[in-house]
Structure formats: C-alpha cells, structure tokens
C-alpha positions in Angstrom: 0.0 0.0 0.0 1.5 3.3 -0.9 1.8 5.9 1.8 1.2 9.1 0.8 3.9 12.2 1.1 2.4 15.4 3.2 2.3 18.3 1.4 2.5 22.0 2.0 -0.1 23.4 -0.4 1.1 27.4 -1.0 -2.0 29.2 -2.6 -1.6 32.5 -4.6 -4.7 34.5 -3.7 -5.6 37.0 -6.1 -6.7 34.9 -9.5 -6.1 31.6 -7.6 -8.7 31.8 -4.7 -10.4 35.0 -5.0 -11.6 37.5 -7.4 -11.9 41.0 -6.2 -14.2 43.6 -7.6 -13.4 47.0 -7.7 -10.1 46.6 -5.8 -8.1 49.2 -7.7 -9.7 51.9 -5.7 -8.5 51.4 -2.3 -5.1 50.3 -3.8 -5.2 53.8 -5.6 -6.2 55.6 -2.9 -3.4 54.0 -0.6 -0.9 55.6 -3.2 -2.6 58.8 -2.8 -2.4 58.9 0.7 0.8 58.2 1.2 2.8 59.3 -1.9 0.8 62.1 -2.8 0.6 60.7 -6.2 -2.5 59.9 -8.2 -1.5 56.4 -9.5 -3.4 53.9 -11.2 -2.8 50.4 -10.7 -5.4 49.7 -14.0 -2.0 51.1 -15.9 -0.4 48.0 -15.4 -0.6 44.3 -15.0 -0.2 43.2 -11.5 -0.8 39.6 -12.1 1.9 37.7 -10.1 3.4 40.5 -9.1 4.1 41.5 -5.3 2.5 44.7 -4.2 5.5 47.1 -4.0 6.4 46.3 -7.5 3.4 46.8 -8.5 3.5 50.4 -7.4 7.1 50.9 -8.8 5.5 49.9 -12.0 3.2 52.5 -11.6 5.3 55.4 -10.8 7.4 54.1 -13.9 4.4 54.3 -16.0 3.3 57.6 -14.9 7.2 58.6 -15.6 7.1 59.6 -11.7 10.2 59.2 -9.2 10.1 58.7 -6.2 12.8 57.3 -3.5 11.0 54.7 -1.2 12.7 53.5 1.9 11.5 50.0 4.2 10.1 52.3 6.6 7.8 53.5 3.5 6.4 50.4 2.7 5.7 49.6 6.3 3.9 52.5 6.5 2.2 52.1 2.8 1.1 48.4 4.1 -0.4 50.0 7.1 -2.5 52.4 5.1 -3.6 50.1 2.5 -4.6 47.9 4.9 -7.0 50.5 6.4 -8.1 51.7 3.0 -8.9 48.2 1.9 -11.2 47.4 5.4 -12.5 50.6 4.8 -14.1 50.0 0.9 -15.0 46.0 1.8 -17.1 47.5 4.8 -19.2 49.9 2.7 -19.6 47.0 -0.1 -17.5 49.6 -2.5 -15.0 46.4 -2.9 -15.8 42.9 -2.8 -13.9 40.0 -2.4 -15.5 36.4 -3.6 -14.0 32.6 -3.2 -13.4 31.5 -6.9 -15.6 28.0 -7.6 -13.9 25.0 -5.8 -11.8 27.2 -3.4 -14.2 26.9 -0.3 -15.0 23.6 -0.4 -11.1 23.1 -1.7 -9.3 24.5 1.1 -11.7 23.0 3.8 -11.2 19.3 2.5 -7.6 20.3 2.6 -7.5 21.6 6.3 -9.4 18.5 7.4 -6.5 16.2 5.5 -3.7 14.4 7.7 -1.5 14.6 4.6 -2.0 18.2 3.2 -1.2 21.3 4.5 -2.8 24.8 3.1 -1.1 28.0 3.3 -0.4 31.2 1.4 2.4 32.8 -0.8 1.2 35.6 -1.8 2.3 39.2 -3.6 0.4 40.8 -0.9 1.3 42.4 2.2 -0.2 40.2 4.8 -2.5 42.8 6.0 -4.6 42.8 2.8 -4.5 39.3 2.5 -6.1 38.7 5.8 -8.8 40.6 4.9 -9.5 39.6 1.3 -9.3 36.1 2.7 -11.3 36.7 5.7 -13.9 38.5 3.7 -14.1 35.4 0.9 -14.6 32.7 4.1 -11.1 31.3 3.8 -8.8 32.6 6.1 -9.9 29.8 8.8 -9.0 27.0 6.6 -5.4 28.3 5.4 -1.7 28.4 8.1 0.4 31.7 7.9 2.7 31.5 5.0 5.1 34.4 3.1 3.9 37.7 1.6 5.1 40.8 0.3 5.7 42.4 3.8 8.6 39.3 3.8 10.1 40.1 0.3 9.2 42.4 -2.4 10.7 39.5 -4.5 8.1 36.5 -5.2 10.6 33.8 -5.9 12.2 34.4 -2.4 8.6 33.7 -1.2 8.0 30.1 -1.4 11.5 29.3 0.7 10.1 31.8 3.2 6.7 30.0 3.8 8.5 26.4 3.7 10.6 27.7 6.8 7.8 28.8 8.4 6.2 25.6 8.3 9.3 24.1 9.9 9.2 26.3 12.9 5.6 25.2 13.1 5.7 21.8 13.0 9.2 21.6 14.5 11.2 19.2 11.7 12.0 19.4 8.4 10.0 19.4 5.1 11.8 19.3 1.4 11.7 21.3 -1.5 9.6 18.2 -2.9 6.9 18.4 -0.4 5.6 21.7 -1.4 3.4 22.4 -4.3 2.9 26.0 -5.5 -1.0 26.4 -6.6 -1.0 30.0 -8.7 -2.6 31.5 -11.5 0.5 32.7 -13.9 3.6 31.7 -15.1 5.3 33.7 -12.5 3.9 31.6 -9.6 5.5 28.9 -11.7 9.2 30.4 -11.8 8.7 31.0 -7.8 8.3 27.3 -7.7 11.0 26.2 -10.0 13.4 28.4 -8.7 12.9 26.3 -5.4 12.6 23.0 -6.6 9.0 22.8 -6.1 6.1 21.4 -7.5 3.6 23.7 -9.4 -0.5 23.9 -10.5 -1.2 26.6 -12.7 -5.2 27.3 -12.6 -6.6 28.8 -15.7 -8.9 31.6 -13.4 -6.5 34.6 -13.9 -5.4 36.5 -16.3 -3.9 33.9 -18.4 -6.1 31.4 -20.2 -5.4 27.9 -19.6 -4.0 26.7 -22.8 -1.1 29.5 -22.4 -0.3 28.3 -18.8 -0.3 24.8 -20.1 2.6 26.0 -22.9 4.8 26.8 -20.1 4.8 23.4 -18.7 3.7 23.1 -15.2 3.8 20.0 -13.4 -0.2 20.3 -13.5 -2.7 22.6 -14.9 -6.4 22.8 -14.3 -8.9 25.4 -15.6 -10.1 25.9 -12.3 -11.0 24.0 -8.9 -14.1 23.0 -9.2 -14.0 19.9 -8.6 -12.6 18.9 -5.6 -11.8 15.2 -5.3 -9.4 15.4 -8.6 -7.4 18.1 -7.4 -7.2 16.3 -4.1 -5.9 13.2 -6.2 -3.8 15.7 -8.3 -2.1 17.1 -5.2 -1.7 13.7 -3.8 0.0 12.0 -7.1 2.1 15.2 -8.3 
C-alpha cells in the first residue's frame, strides 16, 4: 500500500482563490495617501506580481520618481490595509472565493497529509482581509507575503521555513506544491525546486499556462476530489 507524502499546499490568492471587484480603488487611494501621487494600478498588470512592485511599475508608467525607503512600505502596508477594510465595509469592494476554493481549502485543512497556506504578492495585512472576507482565512496556516520580500521567488522558501518552525522538523523542496494562477507563480516554484499547478482563473487562459509546462494545470478547482488526487500524485 503506498503511503502518501504530506504536502505544504502554498496558494496564490488574487486569480487563484479569490476574485476582487473593484479593488483598484483602495489600492489607488493607498498611493494617494501616502505618496501624494494619483497612480493607477489599472495602468499596469499586477498579475503575479508582489505589491511594492506593483506600485514601482506604476510610478514608472506615470514617468514619476520617487525614493522609497523599508520604513515607507511599512507604513504604505499600514495604510492600504486600512483603505482596503474601509471600501469592503461599505460594499464599495468585494472580495469572492473562486468555484472550488471553499470547499477546496476545507477538505484540505481536514486532511492528515495536506497542508494549506499562502504565498502571496500581498502584504499580509490585505491578504487577511481579502481572505477573511471570501470565508477562507480559517481553513489556510500563515505562509510568506510581500511584507517578507518584495521579490516573489524568495517567497516560497520563506513560507516552507515557516512551516518548519511550526511543525518543528524538516519538510523538502519536494513536499511543497505552489498552486498559482501565472507563469510567474511557476518560476517561484522552479526556482525552489518545487512542484507547481497553474489554474486557468486569472489572467492567463489555460491553454497559455499549459505552454509553459507546469507540473499540473487545471482550468479551475471546481472539482474537488481530482485536485485532491492531483495534489496527492504530483
């Protein structure tokens, strides 16, 4: 009888899990607030991106400069955090589990073998609440963010030694799969040696993440016993 490995699932959020509406405007207004700059993250692609690149794409685009220190984006993260509670509270931004994700991440968190958690381009505030305000922050451990590294391959190696300290022993490259929605989730993984599913909900269609050869790719996570088998056989 074959026993099976445990894994450390690391979910992207945005694309992945959730699907926000109208989030641009408290990301925007975050900018203005602390930069004094009217950027527009809806000038750029921020797919699989981490959030302060995001905004130094911006202030490239808008052929803006602008010095930015850590203490900055501590402070930036701060304020977006309390721009984003602010526009989910009066419904002026919503936040929505993608099909399969619920039901997905709970099957998950009830599994002896598997392990959910984030890595994320966020900043951990504002993925708390976008995954508190989609249902699933109760089902998914602490994992590695943009608060931890502005760089998103650094992230996955972050969130693996997390889950070390947690469970006090070791756990291998090979353990950990990286579940994302573009081929920069992919790279993240590769560049640790870990596995990767692509999910065709984001920006990039399904047939474009399957061209850049993930260990598995699925249009979306519907259904929930055959990613559960995926995640077990990959």
């Amino acid at each position: 009888m074959r026993v099976l490995m445990e894994r450390l699932i690391l979910f992207d959020i945005d694309g992945t899990l959730t699907r926000t509406q109208n989030g641009y405007l408290p990301f925007n207004e975050a900018i203005q607030k602390k930069f004094g700059i009217d950027g527009d993250i809806r000038t750029v692609v921020p797919d699989g991106n981490t959030d302060p690149m995001i905004v130094q794409d911006i202030f490239a685009r808008a052929n803006v400069g602008v010095e930015i220190h850590p203490a900055d984006w501590q402070e930036f993260s701060k304020i977006l955090g309390d721009c984003y509670r602010n526009s989910v509270r009066h419904g002026t931004t919503t936040i929505r589990p993608l099909p399969g994700a619920m039901e997905l991440v709970r099957a998950l968190s009830g599994s002896e073998h598997f392990h959910p958690s984030i890595v994320t381009g966020n900043f951990e505030v504002t993925a708390e609440i976008k995954l508190e305000s989609a249902g699933l922050l109760p089902y998914l451990y602490r994992g590695a963010y943009a608060s931890d590294s502005h760089h998103r391959t650094d992230l996955p190696e972050i969130a693996r030694t997390r889950w070390q300290q947690i469970t006090g022993r070791p756990w291998l490259p090979e353990q950990c799969v990286v579940v994302g929605d573009t081929p920069k989730d992919l790279a993240a993984a590769r560049y640790n040696q870990m596995k990767c599913v692509l999910v065709g909900t984001g920006r990039f269609p399904v047939e474009e993440l399957r061209y850049s050869e993930p260990d598995e790719c699925v249009a979306d996570l519907a259904d929930t016993q055959s990613i559960l088998t995926m995640l077990s056989n990959i």
